[in-house]
N, C-alpha and C positions, 0 to 999 in steps of 0.2 A: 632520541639518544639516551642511553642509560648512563648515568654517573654513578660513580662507588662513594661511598664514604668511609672513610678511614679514621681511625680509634687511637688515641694517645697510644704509643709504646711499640704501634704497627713499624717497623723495617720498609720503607717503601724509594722506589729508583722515579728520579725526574725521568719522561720518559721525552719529550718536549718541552722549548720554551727557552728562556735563555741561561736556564740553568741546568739546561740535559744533561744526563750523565752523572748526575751525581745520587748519590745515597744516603740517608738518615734514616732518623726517629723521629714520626711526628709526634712531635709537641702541643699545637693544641690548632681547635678549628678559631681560624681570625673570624672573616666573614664574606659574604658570597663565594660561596663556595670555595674556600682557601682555606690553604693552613703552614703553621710554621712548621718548617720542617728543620732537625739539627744537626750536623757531621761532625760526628765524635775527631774524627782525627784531622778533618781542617780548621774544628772547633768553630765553625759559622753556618750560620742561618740563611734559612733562605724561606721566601711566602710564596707558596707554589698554587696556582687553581688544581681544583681536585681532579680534571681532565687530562693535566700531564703527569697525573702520577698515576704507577700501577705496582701492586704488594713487590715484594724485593722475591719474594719464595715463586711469584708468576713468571720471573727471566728465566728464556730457555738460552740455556749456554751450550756452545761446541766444544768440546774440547778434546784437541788430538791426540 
């Protein structure tokens, strides 16, 4: 399995886990493969494994 790693400042969406659905700025790598991630407009944090996260720019949207 390939893992990503992600870079302070990256836009990335939970993509699983029990934080799914949500979206930030990561902040910085914690460890084993985690990182804090931050929602500007819930203003909370959340420590995500790097496997449920995917770049925020890689969602494909529908829209009618």
């Amino acid at each position: 399995m390939v893992t990503r790693n992600f870079r302070p400042g990256e836009i990335v969406y939970i993509k699983s886990g029990k934080d799914k659905g949500n979206t930030g700025l990561v902040i910085k790598y914690v460890e084993d493969n985690q990182y804090t991630i931050y929602n500007e407009i819930t203003k909370k944090t959340f420590t995500v494994k790097n496997t449920d996260l995917v770049l925020n720019s890689e969602i494909k949207t529908n829209i009618a």
